[in-house]
C-alpha positions as CSV (number, residue, x, y, z in Angstrom):
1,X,-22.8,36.5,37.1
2,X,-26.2,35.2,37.2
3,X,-29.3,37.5,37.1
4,X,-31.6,35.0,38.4
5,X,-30.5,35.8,42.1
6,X,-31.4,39.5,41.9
7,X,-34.4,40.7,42.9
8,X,-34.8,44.7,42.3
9,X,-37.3,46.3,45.0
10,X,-36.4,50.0,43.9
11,X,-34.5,52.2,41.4
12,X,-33.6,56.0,42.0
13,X,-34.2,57.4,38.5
14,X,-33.3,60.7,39.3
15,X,-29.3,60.1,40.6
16,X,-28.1,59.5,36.9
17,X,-29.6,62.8,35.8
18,X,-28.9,65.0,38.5
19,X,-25.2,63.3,39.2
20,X,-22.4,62.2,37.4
21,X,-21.8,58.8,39.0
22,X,-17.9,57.9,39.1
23,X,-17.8,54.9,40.8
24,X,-20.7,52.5,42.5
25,X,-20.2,50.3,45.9
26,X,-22.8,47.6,47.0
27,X,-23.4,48.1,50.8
28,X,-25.3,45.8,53.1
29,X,-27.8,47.2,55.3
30,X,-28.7,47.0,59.0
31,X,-32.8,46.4,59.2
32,X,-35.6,45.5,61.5
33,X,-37.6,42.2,60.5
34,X,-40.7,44.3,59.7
35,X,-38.2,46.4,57.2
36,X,-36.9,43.4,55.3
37,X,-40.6,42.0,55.1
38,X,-42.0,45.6,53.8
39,X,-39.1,45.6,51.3
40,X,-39.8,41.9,50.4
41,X,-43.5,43.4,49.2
42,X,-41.9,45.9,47.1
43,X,-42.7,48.8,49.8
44,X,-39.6,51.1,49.2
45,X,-39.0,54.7,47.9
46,X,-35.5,56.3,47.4
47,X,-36.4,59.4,45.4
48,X,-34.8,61.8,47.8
49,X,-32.4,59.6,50.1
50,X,-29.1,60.5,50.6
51,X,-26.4,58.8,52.6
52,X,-23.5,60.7,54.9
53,X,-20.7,59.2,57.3
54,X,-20.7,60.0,61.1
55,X,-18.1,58.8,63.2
56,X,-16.9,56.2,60.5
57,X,-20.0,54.7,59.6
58,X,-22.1,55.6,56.7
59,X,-26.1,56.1,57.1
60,X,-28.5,56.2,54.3
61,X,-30.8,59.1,54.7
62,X,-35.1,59.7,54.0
63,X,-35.0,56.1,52.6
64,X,-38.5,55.2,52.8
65,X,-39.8,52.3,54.0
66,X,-43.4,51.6,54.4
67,X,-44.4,50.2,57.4
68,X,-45.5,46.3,56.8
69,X,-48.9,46.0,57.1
70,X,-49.5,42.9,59.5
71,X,-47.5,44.5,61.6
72,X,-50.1,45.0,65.1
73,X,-47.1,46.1,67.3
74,X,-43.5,47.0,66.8
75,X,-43.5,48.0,62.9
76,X,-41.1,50.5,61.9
77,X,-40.4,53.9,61.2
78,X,-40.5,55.0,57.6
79,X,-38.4,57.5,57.2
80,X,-35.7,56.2,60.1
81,X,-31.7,56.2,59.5
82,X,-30.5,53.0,58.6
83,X,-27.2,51.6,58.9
84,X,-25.2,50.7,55.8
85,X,-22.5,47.7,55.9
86,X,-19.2,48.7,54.4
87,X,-15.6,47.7,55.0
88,X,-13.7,50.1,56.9
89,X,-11.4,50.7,53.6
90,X,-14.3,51.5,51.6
91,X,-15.4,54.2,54.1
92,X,-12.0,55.8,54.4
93,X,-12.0,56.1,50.6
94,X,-15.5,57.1,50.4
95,X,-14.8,59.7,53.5
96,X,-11.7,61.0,51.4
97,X,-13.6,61.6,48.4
98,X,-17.3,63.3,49.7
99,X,-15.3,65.9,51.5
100,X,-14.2,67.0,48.0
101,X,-16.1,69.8,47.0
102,X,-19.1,68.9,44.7
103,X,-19.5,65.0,45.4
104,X,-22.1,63.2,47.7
105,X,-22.9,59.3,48.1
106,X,-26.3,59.3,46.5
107,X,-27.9,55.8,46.7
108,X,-28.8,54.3,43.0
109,X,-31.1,51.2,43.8
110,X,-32.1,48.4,46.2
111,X,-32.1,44.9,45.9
112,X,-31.8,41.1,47.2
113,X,-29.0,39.7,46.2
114,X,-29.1,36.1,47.7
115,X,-32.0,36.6,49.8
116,X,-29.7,39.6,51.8
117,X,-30.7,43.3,51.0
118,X,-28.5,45.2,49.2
119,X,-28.3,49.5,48.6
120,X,-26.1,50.4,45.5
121,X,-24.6,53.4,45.9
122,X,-23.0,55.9,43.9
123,X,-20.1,58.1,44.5
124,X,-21.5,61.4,42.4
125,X,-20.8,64.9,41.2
126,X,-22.8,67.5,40.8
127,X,-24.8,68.4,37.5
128,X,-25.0,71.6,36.7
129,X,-28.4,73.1,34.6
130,X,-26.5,72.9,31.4
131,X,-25.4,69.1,32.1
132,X,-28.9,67.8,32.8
133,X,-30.0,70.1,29.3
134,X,-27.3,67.8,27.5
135,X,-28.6,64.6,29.1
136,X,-32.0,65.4,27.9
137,X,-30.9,66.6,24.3
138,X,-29.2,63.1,24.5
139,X,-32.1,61.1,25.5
140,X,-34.5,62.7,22.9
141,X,-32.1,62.0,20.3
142,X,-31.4,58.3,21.3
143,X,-35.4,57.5,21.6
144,X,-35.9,59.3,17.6
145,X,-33.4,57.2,16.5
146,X,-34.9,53.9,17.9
147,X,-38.1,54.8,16.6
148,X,-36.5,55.8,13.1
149,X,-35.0,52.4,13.2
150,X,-38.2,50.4,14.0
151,X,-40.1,52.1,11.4
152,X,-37.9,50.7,8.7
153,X,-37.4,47.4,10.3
154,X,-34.0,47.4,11.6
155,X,-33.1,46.4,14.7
């Protein structure tokens, strides 16, 4: 699949290192004009979103979503609920699997993906303390390693 049609607006860097992530969904979301403009201007945090399923529909969580500046009347709430656009299937699964002990739907990143906004989401488990130390250990090791490699020239 082609690259070229994605546009990333923003990344949640924290999921991967405070959740395992089994398995990933693309959902659609349900937004306001002066939403999709904001996000079109790169105006989007999801550092401590979440996303939960009420009544068999799944909402994303403290999502935010600056309000779009040329906006006079009618802008947006930041930090408002939003609507995400699964198929019923997906939501039963999902609903099956969060009321597990230890997983949550924790959104990854969000994108255009043929000019329609798009929420990855991620079906995760918990880290504990130890875990995330591991991660870390992992990390350092990866990054000496690369620069041990580009120091004698190899790629």
């Amino acid at each position: 699949m082609a690259q070229s049609n994605i546009k990333i607006v923003a990344v949640n860097k924290k999921a991967r290192f405070n959740y395992f992530i089994e398995t990933e969904y693309e959902a659609g979301l349900q937004l306001t004009g002066t939403e999709v403009k904001s996000l079109r201007q790169g105006r989007a945090n999801l550092k401590d979103s979440y996303c939960k399923i009420h009544n068999g529909e799944v909402f994303v969580h403290q999502m935010h979503i600056g309000p779009y500046p040329f906006a006079h009347y009618g802008n947006h709430e930041p930090l408002r609920r939003r609507k995400l656009l699964l198929h019923k299937w997906e939501i039963k699964k999902l609903y099956g699997k969060v009321n597990e002990k230890g997983y949550a739907l924790i959104p990854l990143k969000l994108y255009f993906k043929h000019g329609r906004a798009k929420l990855g989401i991620g079906l995760g488990r918990g880290k504990q303390k130890h875990d995330k130390r591991e991660t870390i250990r992992r990390v350092d090791q990866e990054r000496e390693m690369a620069r041990t490699r580009r120091a004698y020239g190899v790629k």
